[in-house]
FIDREN-20602 format. One record per residue: residue number from 1; residue in one letter; x negated, z, y negated of N, C-alpha, C in turn. Coordinates in Angstrom, 1 decimal. Layout:
BEGIN
<nr: NUM&rest: A&n_c1: X&n_c3: Z&n_c2: Y&ca_c1: X&ca_c3: Z&ca_c2: Y&c_c1: X&c_c3: Z&c_c2: Y>
...
***
This chain:
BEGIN
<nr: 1&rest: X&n_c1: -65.0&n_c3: -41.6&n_c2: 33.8&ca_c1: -66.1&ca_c3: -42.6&ca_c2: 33.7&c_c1: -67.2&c_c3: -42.0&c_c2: 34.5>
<nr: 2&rest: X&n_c1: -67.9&n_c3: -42.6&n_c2: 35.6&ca_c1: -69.0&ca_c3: -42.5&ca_c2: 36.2&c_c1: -70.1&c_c3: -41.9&c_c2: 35.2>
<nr: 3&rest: X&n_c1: -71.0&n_c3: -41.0&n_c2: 35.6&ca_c1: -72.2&ca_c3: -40.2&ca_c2: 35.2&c_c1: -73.5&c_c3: -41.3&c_c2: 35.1>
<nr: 4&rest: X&n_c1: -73.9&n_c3: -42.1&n_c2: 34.4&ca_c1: -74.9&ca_c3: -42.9&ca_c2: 35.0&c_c1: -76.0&c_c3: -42.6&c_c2: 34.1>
<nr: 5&rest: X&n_c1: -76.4&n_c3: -41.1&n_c2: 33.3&ca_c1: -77.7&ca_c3: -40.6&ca_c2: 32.7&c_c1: -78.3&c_c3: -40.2&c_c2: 34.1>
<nr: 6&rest: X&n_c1: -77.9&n_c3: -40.1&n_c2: 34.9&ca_c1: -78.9&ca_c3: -39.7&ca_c2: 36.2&c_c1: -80.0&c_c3: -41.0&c_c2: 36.0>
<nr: 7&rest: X&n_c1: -79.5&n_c3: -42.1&n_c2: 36.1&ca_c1: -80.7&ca_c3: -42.9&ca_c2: 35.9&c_c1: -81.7&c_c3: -43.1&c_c2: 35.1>
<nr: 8&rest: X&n_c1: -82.0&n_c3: -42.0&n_c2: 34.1&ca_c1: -83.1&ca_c3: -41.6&ca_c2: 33.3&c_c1: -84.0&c_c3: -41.0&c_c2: 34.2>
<nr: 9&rest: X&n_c1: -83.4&n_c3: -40.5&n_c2: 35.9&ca_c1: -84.5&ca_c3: -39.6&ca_c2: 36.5&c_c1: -84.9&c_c3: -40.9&c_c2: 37.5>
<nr: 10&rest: X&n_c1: -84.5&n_c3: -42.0&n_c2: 37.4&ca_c1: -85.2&ca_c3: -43.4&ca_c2: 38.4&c_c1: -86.2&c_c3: -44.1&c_c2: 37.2>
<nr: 11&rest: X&n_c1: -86.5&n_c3: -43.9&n_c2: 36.3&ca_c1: -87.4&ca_c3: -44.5&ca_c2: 35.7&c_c1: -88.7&c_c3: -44.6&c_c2: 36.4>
<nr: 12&rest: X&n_c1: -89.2&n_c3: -46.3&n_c2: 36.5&ca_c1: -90.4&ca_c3: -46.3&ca_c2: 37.4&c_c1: -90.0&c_c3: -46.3&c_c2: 38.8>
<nr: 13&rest: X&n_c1: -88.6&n_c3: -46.4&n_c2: 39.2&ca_c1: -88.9&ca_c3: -46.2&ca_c2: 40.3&c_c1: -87.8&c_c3: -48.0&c_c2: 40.6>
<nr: 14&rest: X&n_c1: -88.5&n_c3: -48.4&n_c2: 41.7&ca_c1: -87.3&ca_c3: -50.1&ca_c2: 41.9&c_c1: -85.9&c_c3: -49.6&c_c2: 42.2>
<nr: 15&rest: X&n_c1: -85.1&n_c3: -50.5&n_c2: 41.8&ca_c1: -84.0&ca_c3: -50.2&ca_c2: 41.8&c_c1: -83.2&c_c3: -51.3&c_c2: 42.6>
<nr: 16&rest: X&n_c1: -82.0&n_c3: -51.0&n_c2: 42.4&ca_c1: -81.0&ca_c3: -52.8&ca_c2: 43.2&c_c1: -79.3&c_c3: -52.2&c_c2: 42.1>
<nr: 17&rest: X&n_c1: -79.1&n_c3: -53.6&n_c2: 41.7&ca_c1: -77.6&ca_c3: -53.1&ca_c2: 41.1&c_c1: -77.0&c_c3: -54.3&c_c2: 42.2>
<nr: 18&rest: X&n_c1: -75.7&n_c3: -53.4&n_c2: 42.7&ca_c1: -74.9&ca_c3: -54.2&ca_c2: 43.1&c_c1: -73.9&c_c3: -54.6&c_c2: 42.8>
<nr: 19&rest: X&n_c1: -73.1&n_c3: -55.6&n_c2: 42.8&ca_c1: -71.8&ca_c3: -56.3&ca_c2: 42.3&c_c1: -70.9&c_c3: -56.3&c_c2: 43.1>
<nr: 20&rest: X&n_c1: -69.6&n_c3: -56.4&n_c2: 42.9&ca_c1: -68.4&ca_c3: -56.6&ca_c2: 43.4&c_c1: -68.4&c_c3: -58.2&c_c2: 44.9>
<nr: 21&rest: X&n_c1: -69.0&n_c3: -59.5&n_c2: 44.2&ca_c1: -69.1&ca_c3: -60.4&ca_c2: 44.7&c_c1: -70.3&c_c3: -59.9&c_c2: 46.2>
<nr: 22&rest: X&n_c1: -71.1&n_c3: -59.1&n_c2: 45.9&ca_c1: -72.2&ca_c3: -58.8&ca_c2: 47.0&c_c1: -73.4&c_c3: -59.5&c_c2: 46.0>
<nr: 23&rest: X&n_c1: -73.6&n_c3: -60.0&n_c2: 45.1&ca_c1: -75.2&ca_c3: -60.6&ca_c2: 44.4&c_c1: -75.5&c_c3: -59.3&c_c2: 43.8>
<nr: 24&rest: X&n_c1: -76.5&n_c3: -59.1&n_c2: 43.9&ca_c1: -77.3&ca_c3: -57.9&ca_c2: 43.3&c_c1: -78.5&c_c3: -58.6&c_c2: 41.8>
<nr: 25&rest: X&n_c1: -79.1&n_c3: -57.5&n_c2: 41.4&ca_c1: -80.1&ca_c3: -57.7&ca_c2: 40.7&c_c1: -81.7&c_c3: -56.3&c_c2: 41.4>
<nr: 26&rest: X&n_c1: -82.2&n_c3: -56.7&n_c2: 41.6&ca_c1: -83.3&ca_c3: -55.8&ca_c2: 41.6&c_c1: -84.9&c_c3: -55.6&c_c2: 40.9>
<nr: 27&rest: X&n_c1: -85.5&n_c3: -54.4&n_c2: 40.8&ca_c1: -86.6&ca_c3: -54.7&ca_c2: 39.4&c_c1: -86.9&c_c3: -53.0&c_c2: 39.6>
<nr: 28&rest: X&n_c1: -87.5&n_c3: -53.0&n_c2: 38.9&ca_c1: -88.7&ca_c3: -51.6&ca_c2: 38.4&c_c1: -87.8&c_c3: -50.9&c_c2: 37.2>
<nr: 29&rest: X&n_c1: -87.1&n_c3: -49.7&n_c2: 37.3&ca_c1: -86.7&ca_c3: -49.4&ca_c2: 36.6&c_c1: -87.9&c_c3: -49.6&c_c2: 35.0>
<nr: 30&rest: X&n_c1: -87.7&n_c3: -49.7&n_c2: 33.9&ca_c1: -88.9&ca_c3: -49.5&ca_c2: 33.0&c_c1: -88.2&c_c3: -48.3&c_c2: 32.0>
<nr: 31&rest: X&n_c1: -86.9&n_c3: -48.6&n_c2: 31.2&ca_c1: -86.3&ca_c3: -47.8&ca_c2: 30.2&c_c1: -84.9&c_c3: -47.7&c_c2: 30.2>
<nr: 32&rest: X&n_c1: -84.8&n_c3: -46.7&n_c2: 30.2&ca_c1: -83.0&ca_c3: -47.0&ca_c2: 29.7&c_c1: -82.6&c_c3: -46.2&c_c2: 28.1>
<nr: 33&rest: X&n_c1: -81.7&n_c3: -47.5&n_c2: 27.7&ca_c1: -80.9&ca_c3: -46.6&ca_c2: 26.4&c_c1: -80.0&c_c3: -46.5&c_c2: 26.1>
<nr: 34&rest: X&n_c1: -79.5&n_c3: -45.1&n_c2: 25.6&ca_c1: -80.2&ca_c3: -44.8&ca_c2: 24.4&c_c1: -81.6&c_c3: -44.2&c_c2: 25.6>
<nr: 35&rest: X&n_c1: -82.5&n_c3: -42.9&n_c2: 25.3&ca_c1: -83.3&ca_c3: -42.2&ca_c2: 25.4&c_c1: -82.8&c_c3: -41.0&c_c2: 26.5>
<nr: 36&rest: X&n_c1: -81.8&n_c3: -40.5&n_c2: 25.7&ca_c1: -81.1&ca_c3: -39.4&ca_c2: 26.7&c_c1: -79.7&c_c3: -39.5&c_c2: 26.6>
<nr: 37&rest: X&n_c1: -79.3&n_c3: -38.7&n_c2: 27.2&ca_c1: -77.5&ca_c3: -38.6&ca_c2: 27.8&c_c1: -77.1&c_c3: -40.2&c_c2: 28.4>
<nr: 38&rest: X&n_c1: -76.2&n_c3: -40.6&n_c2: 28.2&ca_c1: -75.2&ca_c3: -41.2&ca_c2: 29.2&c_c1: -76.0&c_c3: -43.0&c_c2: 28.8>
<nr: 39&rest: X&n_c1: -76.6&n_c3: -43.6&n_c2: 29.3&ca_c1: -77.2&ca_c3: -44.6&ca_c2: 30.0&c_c1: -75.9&c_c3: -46.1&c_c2: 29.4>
<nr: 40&rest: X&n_c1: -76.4&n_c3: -46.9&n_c2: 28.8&ca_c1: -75.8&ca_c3: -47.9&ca_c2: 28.3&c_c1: -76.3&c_c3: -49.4&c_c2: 28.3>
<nr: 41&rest: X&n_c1: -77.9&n_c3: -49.3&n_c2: 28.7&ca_c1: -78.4&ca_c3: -50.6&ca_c2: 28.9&c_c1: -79.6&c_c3: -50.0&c_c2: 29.5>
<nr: 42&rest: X&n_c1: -80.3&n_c3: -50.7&n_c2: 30.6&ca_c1: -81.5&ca_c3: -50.6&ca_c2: 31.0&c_c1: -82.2&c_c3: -51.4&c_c2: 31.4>
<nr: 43&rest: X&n_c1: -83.8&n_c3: -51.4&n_c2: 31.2&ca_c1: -84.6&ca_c3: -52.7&ca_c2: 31.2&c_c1: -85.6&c_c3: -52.7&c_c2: 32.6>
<nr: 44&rest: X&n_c1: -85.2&n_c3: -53.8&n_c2: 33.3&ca_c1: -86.0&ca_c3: -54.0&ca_c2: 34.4&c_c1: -86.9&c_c3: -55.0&c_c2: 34.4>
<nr: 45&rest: X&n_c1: -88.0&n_c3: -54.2&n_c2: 35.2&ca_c1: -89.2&ca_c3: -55.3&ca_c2: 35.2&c_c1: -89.4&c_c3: -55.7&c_c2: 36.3>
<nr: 46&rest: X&n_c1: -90.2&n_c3: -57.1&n_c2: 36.8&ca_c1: -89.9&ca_c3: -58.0&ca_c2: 38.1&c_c1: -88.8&c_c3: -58.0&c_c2: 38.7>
<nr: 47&rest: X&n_c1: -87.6&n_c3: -58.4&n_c2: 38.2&ca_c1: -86.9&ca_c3: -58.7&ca_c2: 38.2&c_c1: -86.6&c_c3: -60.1&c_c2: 39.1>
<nr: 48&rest: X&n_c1: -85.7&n_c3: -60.0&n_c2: 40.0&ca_c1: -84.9&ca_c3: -60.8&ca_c2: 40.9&c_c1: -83.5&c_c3: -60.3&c_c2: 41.1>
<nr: 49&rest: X&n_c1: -82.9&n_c3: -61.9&n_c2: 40.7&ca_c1: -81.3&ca_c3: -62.4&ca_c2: 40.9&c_c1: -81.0&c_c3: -62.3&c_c2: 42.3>
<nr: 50&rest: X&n_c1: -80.6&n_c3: -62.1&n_c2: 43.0&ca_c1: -80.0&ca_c3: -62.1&ca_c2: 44.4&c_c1: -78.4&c_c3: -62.5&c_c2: 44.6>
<nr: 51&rest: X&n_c1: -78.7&n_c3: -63.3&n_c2: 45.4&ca_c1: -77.1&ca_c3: -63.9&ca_c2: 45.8&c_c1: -76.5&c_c3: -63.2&c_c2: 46.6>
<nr: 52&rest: X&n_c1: -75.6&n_c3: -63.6&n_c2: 46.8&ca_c1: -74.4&ca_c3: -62.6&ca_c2: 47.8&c_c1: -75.0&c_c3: -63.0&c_c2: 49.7>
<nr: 53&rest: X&n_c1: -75.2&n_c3: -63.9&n_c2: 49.6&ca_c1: -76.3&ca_c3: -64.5&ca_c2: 50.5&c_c1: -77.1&c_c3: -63.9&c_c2: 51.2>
<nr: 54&rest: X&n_c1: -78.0&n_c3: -63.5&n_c2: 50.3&ca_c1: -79.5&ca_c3: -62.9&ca_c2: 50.1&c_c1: -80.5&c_c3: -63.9&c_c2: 49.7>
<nr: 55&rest: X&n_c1: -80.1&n_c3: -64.9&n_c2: 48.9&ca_c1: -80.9&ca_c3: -65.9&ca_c2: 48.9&c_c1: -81.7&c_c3: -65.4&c_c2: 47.0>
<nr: 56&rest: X&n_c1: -83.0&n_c3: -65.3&n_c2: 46.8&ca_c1: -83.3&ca_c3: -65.1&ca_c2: 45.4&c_c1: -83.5&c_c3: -66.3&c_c2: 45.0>
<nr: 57&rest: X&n_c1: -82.3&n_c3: -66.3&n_c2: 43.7&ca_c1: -81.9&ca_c3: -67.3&ca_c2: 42.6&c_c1: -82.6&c_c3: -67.6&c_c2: 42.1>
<nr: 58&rest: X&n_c1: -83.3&n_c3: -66.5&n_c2: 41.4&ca_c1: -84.5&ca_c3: -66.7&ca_c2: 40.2&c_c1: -85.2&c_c3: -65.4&c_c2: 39.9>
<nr: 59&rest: X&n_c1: -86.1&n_c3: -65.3&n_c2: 39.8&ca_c1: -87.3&ca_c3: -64.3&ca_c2: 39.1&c_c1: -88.0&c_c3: -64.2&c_c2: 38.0>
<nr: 60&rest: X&n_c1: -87.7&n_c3: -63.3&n_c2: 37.3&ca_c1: -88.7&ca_c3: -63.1&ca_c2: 35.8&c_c1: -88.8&c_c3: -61.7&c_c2: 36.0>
<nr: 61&rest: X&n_c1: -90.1&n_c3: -61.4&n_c2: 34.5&ca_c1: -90.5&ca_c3: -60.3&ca_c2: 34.1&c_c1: -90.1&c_c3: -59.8&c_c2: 33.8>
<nr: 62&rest: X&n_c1: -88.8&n_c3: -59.5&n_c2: 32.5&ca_c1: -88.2&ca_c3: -58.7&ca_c2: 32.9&c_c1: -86.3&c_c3: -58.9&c_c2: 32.3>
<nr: 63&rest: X&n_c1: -85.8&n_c3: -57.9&n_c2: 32.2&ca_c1: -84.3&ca_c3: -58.0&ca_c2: 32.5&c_c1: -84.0&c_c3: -57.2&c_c2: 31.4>
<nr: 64&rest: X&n_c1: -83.3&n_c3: -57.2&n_c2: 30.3&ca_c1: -82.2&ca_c3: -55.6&ca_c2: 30.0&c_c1: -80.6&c_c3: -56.1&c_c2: 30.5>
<nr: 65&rest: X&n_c1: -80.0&n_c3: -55.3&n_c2: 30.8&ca_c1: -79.0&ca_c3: -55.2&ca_c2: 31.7&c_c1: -77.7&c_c3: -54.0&c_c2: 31.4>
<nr: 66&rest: X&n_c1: -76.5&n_c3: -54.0&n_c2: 31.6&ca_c1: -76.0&ca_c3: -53.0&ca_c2: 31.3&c_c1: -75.5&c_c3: -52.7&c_c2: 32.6>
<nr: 67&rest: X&n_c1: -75.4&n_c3: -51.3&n_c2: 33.0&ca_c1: -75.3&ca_c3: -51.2&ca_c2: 34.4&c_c1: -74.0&c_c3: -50.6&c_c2: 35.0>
<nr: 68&rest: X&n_c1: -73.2&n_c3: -50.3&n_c2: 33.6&ca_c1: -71.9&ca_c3: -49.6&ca_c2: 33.8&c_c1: -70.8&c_c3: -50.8&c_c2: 34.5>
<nr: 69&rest: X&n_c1: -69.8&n_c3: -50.4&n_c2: 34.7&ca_c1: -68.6&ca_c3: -51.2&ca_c2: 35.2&c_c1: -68.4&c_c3: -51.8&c_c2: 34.1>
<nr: 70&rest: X&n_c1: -67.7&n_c3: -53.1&n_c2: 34.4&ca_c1: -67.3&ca_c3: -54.0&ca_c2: 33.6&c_c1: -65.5&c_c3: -54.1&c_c2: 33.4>
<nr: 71&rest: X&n_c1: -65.1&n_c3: -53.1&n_c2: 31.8&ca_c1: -63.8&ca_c3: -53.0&ca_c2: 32.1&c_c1: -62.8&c_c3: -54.2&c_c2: 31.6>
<nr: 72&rest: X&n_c1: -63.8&n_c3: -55.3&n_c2: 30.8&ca_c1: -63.1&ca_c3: -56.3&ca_c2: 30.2&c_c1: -64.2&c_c3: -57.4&c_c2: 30.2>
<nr: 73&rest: X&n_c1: -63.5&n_c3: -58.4&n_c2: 30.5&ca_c1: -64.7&ca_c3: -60.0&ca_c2: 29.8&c_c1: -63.9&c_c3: -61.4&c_c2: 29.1>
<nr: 74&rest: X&n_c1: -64.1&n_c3: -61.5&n_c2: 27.8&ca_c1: -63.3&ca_c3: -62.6&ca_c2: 27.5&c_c1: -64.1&c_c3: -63.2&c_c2: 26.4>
<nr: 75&rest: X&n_c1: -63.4&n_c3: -64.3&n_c2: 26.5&ca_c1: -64.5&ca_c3: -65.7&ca_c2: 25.5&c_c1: -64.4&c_c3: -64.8&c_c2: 24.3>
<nr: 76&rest: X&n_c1: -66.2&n_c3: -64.7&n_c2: 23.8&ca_c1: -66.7&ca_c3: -65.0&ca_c2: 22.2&c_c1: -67.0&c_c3: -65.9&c_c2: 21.8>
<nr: 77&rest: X&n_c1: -67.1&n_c3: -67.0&n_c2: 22.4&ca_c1: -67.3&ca_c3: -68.5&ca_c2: 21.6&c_c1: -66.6&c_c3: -69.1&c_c2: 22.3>
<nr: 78&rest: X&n_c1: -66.9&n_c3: -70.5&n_c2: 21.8&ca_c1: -66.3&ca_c3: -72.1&ca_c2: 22.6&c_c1: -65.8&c_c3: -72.9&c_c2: 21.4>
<nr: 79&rest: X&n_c1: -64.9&n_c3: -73.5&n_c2: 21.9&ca_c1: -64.3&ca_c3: -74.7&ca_c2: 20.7&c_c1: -63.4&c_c3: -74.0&c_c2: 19.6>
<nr: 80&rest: X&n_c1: -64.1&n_c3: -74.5&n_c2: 18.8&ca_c1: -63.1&ca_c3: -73.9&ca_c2: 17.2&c_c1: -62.7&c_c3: -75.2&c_c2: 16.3>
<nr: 81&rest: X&n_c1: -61.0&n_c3: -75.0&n_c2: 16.4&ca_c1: -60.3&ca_c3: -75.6&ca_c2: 15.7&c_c1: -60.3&c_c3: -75.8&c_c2: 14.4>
<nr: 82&rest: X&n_c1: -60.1&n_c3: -76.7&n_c2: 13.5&ca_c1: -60.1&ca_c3: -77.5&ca_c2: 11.9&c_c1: -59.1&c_c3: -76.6&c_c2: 11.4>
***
C-alpha cells in the first residue's frame, strides 16, 4: 500500500489529485485525517473539478476527499424489493 502520510507535510500548500480517466481535482491542501500516520481523507479548500479535457466542471469552497486508490466500488442503495 502506497505511503500517503507524506501529505501531512503539503498542508497549505495547493495540491492536484489525478485520476485514472485524466479529470483531476485541485484545492489548498487545509487538513488531513486522521491527524498523524497514514492519511485517509483530506479537506480541500477552493476547490475545482477538472475534466480530462481541462475544462473546470465546477468550483466550491471546499472538498473532503479520500485520496487513496480506489480498490472496490459497488451500489449502497437503489431499488429495494417487497
Amino acid at each position: 500500500m502506497p505511503d500517503y502520510s507524506k501529505l501531512h507535510q503539503w498542508t497549505s500548500h495547493r495540491v492536484r489529485i489525478e485520476y485514472d480517466t485524466g479529470a483531476s481535482i485541485t484545492g489548498y491542501l487545509a487538513s488531513c485525517q486522521p491527524g498523524q500516520g497514514q492519511v485517509e481523507f483530506v479537506k480541500l479548500q477552493h476547490v475545482e473539478l477538472i475534466s480530462a479535457s481541462g475544462k473546470t466542471l465546477e468550483s466550491m469552497d471546499h472538498l473532503v476527499v479520500c485520496p487513496n486508490a480506489i480498490v472496490s466500488m459497488a451500489m449502497d442503495e437503489g431499488p429495494r424489493g417487497a
